[in-house]
C-alpha positions in Angstrom: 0.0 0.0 0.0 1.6 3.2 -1.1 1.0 6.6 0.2 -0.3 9.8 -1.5 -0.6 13.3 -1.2 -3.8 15.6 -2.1 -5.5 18.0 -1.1 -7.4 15.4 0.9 -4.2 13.7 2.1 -5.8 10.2 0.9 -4.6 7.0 0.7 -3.6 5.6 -2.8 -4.1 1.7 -2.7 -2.2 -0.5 -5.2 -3.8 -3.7 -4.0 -2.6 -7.5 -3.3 -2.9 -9.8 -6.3 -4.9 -12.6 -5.5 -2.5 -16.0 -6.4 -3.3 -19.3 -8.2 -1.1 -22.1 -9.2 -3.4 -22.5 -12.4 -2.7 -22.2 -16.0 -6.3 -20.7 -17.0 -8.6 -17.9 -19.4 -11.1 -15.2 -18.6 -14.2 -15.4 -17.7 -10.6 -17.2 -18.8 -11.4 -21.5 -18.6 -8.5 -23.8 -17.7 -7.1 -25.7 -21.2 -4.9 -28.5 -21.3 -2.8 -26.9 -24.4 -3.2 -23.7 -26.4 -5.4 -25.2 -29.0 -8.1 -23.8 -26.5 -10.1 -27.6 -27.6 -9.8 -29.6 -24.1 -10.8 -27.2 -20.3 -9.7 -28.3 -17.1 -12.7 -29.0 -15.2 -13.9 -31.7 -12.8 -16.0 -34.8 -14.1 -16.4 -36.5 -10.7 -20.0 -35.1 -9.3 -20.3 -34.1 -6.3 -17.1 -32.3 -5.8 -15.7 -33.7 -2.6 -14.4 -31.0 -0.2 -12.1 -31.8 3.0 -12.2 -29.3 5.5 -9.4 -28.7 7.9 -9.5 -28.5 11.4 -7.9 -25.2 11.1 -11.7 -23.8 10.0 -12.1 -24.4 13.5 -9.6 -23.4 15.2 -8.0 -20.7 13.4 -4.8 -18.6 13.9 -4.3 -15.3 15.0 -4.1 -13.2 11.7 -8.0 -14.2 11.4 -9.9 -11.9 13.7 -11.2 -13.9 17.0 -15.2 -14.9 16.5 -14.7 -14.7 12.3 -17.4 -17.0 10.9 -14.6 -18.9 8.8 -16.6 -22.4 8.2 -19.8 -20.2 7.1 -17.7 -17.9 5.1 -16.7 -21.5 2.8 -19.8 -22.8 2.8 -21.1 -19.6 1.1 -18.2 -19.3 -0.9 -19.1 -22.6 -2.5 -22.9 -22.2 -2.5 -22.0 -19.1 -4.5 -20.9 -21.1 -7.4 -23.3 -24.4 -6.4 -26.1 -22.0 -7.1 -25.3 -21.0 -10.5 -24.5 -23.9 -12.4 -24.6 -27.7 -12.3 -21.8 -28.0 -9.0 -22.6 -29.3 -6.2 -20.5 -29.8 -3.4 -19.9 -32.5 -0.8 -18.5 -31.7 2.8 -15.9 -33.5 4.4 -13.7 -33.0 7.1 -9.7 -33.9 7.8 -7.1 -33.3 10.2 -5.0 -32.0 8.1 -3.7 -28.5 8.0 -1.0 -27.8 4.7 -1.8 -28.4 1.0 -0.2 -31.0 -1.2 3.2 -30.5 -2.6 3.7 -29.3 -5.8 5.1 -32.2 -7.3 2.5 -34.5 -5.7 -1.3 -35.0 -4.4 -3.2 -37.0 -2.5 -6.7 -36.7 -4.0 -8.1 -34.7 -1.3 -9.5 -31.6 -1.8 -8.3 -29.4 1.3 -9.7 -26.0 2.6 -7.1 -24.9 4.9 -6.3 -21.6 6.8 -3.7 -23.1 8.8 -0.5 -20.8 9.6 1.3 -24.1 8.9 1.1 -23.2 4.9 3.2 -20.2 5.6 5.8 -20.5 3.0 3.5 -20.8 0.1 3.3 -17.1 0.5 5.3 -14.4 0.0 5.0 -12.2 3.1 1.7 -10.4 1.9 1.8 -10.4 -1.9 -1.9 -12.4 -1.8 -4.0 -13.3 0.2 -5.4 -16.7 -1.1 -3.7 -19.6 -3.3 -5.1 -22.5 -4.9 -3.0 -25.9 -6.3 -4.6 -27.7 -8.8 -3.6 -31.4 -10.3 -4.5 -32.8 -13.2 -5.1 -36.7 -15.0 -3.1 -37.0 -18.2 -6.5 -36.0 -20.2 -6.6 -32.3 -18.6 -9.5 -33.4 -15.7 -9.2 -31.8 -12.4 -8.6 -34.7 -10.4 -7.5 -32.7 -6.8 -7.6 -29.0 -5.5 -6.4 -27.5 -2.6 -6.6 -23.5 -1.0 -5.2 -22.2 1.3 -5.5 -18.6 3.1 -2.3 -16.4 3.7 -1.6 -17.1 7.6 0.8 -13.4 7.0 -2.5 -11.2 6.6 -5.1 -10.3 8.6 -8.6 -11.8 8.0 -12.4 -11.1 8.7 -16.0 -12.3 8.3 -17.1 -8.4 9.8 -15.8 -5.8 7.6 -13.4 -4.9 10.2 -10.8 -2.0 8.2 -7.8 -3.4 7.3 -8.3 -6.9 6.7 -9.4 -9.4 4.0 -13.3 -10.4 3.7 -13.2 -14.3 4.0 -16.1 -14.7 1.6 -14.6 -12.9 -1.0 -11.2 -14.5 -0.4 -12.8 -18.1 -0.4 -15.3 -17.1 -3.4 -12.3 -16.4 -5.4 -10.3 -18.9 -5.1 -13.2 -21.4 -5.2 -13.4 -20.1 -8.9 -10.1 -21.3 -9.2 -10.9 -24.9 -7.7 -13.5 -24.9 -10.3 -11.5 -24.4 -13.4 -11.5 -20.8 -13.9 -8.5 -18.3 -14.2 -8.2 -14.4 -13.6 -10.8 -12.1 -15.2 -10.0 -8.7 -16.9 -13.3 -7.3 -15.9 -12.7 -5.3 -12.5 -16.1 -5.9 -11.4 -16.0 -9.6 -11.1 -15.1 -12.1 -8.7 -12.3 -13.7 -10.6 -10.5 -10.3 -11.2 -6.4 -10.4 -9.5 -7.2 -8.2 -7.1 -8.7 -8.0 -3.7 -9.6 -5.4 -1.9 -9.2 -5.3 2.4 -11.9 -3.7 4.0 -12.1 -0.4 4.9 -10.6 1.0 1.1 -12.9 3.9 0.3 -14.1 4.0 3.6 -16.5 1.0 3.0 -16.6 -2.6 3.7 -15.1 -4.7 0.5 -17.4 -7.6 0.3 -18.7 -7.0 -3.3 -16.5 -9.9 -4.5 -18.6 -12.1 -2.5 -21.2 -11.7 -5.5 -21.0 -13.3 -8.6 -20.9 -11.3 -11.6 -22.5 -12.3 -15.0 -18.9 -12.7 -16.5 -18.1 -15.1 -13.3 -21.7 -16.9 -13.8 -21.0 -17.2 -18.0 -17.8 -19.2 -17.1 -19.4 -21.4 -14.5 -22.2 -22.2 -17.4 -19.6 -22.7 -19.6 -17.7 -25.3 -17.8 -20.6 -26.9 -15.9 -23.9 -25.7 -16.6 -26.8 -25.8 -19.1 -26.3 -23.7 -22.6 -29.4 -24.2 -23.4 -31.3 -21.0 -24.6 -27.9 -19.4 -24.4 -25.7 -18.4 -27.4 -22.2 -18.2 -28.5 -19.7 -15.2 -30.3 -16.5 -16.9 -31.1 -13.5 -15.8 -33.5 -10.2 -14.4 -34.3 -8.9 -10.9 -33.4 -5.8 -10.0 -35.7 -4.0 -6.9 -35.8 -3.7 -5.5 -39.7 -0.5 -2.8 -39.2 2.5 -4.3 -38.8 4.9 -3.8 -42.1 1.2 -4.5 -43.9 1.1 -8.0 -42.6 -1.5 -9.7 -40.3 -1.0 -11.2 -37.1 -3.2 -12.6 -34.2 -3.4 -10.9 -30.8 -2.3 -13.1 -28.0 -3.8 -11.9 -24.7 -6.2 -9.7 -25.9 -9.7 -8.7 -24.3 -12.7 -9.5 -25.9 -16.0 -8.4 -24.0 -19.4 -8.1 -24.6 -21.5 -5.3 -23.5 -25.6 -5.7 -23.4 -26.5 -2.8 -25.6 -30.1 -2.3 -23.9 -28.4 -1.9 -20.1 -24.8 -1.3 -21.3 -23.7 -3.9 -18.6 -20.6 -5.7 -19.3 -21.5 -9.7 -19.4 -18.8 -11.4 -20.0 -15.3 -11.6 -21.9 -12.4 -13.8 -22.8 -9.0 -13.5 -23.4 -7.4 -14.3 -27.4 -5.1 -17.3 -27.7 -2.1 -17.4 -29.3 -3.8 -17.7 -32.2 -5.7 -14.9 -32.1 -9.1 -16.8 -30.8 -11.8 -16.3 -28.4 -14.9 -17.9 -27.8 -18.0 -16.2 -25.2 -20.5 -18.8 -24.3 -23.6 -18.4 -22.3 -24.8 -15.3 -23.8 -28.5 -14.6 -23.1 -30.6 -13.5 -26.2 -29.9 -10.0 -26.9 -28.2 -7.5 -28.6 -24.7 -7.1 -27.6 -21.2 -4.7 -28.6 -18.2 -6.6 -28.3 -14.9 -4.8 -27.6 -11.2 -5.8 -28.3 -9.0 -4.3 -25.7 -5.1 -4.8 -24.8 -4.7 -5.8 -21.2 -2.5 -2.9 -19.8 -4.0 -1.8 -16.3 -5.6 -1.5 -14.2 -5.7 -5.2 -15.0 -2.0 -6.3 -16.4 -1.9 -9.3 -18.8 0.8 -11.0 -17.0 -1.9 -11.6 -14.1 -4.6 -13.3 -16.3 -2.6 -16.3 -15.9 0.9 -18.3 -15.3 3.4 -18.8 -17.6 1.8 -22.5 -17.9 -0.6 -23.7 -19.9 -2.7 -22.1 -22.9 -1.4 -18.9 -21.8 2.4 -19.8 -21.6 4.7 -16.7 -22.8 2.0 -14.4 -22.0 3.5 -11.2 -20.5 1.9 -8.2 -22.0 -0.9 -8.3 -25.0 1.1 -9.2 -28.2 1.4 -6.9 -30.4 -0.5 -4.4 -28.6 -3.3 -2.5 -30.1 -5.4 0.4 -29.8 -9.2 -0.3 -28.4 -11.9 -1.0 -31.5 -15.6 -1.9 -31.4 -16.8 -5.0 -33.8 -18.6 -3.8 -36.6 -20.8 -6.2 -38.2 -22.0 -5.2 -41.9 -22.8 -1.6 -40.7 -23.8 -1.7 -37.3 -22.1 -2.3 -33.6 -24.7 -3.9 -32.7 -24.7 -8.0 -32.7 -27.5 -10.0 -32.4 -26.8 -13.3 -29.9 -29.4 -16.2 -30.5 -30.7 -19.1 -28.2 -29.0 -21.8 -29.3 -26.8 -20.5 -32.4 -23.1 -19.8 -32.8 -22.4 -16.1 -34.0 -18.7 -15.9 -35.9 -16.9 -12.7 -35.6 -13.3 -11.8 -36.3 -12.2 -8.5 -36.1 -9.5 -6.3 -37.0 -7.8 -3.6 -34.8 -4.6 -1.5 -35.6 -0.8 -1.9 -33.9 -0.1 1.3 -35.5 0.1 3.8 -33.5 0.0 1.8 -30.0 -2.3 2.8 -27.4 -1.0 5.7 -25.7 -4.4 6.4 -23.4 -4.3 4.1 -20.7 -6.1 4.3 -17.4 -4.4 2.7 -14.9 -6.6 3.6 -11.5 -10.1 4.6 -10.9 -11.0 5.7 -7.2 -13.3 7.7 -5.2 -13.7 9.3 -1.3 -9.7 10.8 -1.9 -8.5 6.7 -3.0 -7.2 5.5 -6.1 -7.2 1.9 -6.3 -7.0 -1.1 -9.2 -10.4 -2.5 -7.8 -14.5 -1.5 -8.8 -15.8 1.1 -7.4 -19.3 -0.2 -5.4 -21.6 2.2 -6.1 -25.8 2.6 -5.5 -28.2 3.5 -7.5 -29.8 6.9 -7.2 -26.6 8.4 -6.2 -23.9 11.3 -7.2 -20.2 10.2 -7.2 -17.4 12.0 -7.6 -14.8 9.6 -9.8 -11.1 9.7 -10.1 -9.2 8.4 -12.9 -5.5 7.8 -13.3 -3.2 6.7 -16.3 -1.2 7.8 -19.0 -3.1 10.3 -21.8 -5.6 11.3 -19.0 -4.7 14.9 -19.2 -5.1 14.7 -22.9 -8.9 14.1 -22.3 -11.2 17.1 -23.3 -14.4 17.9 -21.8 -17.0 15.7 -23.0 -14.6 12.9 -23.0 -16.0 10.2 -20.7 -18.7 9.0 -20.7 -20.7 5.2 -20.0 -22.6 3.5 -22.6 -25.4 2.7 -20.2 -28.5 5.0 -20.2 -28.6 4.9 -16.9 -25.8 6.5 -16.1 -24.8 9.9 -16.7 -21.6 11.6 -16.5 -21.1 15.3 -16.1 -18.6 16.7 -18.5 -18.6 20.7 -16.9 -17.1 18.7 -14.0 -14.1 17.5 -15.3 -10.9 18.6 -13.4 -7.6 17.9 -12.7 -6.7 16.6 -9.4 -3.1 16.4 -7.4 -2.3 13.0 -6.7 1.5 12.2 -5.7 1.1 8.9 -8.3 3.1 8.9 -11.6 0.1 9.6 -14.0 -2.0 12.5 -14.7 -5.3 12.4 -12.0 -8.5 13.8 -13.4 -11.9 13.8 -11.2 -15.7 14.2 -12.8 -19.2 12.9 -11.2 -21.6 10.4 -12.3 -25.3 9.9 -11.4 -26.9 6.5 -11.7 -30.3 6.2 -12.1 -32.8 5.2 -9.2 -33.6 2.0 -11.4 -29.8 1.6 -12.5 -30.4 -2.7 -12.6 -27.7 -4.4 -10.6 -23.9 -5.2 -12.3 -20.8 -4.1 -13.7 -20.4 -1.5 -15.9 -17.8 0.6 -18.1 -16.3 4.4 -18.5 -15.0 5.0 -21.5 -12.6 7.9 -22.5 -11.5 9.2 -25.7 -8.8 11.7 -26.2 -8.6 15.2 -28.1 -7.6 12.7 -30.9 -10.3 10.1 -30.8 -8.4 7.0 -29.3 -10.6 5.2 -27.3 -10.0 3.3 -24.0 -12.5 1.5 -21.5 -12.3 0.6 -17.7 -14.0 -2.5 -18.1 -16.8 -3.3 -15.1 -15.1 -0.8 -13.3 -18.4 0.5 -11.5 -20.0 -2.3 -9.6 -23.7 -1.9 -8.7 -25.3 -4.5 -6.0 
């Protein structure tokens, strides 16, 4: 946690990654090879869990009367109640994980201080080990919480949420990797309580990008549909070449929520499943903050060599004959590859959006029928003329007279501006998007979260 100077004398929160041992895509799935064909997932039903004694009888850095057991059993209920999973309870005296190079078919949830080294000091606050049969099953996962951070079922400032610490990294146990959208679950970061002066428990609910990859993995498609294709980039020396690591999202253009998205292959591929009927944009996007690509997933698996978005390119809307607008089916498969430009690279990049004097890399939870004042950081920002945010979501209005610079001791330009959601703003994650003097484009992806 750094510190910054304003006016305010706030707090400027560069948050904990959340870690996982798991080679996986987002609403990234788990793949046994980069041909993105096979996922990781778990064909044994029920799911088999082993509690530790140490739910019981936690250690210190978990505050004294937390509700740890409840806090998994929500966790998993979560995901139970969005998709085919269900769950079966166990319990086991043990307290560390499996080795690395070796399980032992049981499926531990542990907050033992035992698992100590697994962590570096404070760098995240939950992990989880998955192993694998030779056909890419899940065959054993194990998480375990950072004994070297402090812990809470209350909201108490300063520590961790269990429930959104165990919801995550259930995800994870489940088959699913990081997501680029900041408003869900399976995004790298975690907020600790008390981070614009509010409890941070919103990662305890699902979002629809979180709920599209459970589907995907383990639930019904039925009366869903599917956008799948290629995104290549057209300006380098005149040649083509796919994007690896690129963000593909799709935005509901009645509400302007952000469903879901996925993240390109080496080959340039993506694929979005579980899409209700409707009318949707879809948005290719390099990953380059607030959400890095490095952090969508190891440097195993489907994803292996991925560092930053390869080439990188500059944000572009799919255009379908002449419209944005693309219609999504029950039951139907909707092809669309699209081409974005390497040349010029993105030079407009938001890095951190806060609010209440606090820049973070985390959503901002926000109520509907409410004023906000907004902060955005990043590279270009002072480049952005009034008029130059906005959402795509009619129920949400941003006020361009109230753009302003603001005095932030971070290494990017700070701007602030308000927003007003609607009293009937309908529940999810949704987007600001900026556009320079110039016209480049950039979105912060689900970065207001609305419960």
């Amino acid at each position: 946690m750094l510190r910054m100077t304003k006016r305010l004398s706030a707090i400027l929160s560069l948050l904990v990654l959340l870690g996982a041992q798991v080679p996986l895509r987002a609403y990234t799935l788990q793949y046994r090879d980069s041909s993105g064909i096979v996922t990781r997932r778990w064909l044994t039903h029920p799911v088999i869990i082993a509690f530790s004694a140490s739910l019981v009888s936690p250690p210190a850095n978990i505050k004294s009367g937390s509700d740890v057991v409840g806090a998994v059993r929500r966790a998993m209920q979560h995901w139970a109640g969005v998709a085919d999973i269900e769950f079966l309870e166990t319990s086991s005296s043990l307290q560390t994980i499996s080795p690395q190079n070796g399980g032992d078919r049981i499926n531990l949830i542990t907050v033992s201080d035992q698992n100590s080294t697994l962590f570096r000091s404070t760098d995240n606050p939950g992990r989880t080990r998955t192993f694998y049969d030779s056909g890419g099953a899940i065959v054993e996962a194990d998480i375990a919480l950072n004994p070297n951070v402090p812990f809470s079922s209350d909201g108490t400032p300063g520590t961790y949420d269990l429930e959104s610490t165990f919801t995550h990294e259930v995800g994870h146990l489940l088959g699913l990797e990081h997501s680029a959208i900041l408003g869900a679950t399976m995004q790298p970061r975690q907020a600790m309580n008390g981070l614009y002066n509010l409890p941070a428990t919103t990662q305890r609910t699902l979002s629809e990008d979180d709920i599209a990859g459970a589907r995907t993995l383990y639930g019904s498609r039925a009366g869903t549909g599917s956008i799948f294709g290629k995104l290549i980039s057209n300006s380098l020396g005149g040649q083509s070449h796919p994007i690896f690591g690129g963000h593909v999202f799709a935005e509901d253009v009645l509400t302007g929520r952000v469903v879901a998205g996925n993240v390109t292959l080496s080959s340039g591929s993506y694929r979005i499943d579980s899409l209700a009927p409707g009318r949707y944009r879809i948005i290719g996007q390099s990953i380059d903050g607030p959400i890095e690509a490095d952090e969508i997933a190891t440097v195993n698996g489907s994803y292996a060599g991925l560092f930053d978005t390869a080439p990188p390119f500059r944000t572009q809307i799919a255009v379908r004959s002449t419209s944005q607008v693309i219609p999504i089916a029950a039951g139907a498969g909707r092809s669309l590859g699209f081409y974005v430009s390497s040349n010029p690279t993105p030079s407009l990049k938001p890095r951190l959006i806060g609010m209440n004097g606090e820049l973070s890399t985390v959503a901002l939870p926000l109520s509907a029928g409410k004023t906000f004042t907004v902060y955005v950081a990043g590279e270009g920002i002072d480049e952005i003329p009034v008029g130059g945010i906005i959402a795509t979501s009619p129920f949400i209005t941003v006020s361009s007279d109230s753009l302003a610079a603001e005095d932030f001791d971070t290494p990017y330009p700070v701007v602030s501006f308000q927003i007003t959601l609607a009293a009937d703003t309908p529940p999810g994650d949704y987007s600001l998007v900026l556009q320079s003097s110039e016209g480049e484009m950039a979105y912060l992806v689900g970065a207001l979260t609305i419960e």
